[in-house]
C-alpha positions, 0 to 999 in steps of 0.5 A: 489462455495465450499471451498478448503483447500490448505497447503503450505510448506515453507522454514523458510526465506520465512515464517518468510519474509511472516509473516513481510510482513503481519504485515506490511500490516496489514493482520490478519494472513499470510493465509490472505496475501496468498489469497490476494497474490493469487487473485492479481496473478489470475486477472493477469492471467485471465485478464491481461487488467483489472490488468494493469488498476486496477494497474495504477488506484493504482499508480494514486491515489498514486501519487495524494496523495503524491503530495498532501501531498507535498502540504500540508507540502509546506504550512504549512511550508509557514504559519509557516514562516509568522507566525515566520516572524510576532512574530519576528516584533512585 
């Protein structure tokens, strides 16, 4: 497999949104964020059963750790009533 160099011309708007973009998710630069952004469009091309099932394994995992940081703040705010609840007795 050989490497190819590819340039990409972009309009200013695009480019400053492409460089936020890759900050935020914490690529090293924007030529990261486009390889990142090209691979994900390739697997939905080349096979789109495995990008749907990659996809919905993505938002499951999600899904559960936000509920289960739901949880874990219900909790705590029921430990810090019980607690408030036995300095307010003593």
């Amino acid at each position: 497999m050989s490497d190819i160099i590819v340039t990409l011309r972009l309009p200013q708007g695009l480019l400053d949104e492409v460089r936020h973009a890759s900050e935020e998710d914490h690529f090293m630069d924007v030529s990261e964020l486009v390889r990142s952004i090209t691979r994900k469009s390739w697997l939905a091309y080349s096979d789109p059963y495995l990008f749907e099932v990659k996809m919905l394994r993505q938002e499951i995992s999600s899904s559960i750790r936000e509920k289960s940081r739901k949880l874990a703040a219900g909790m705590i705010a029921e430990e810090l009533k019980k607690i408030k609840k036995g300095i307010g007795d003593e």
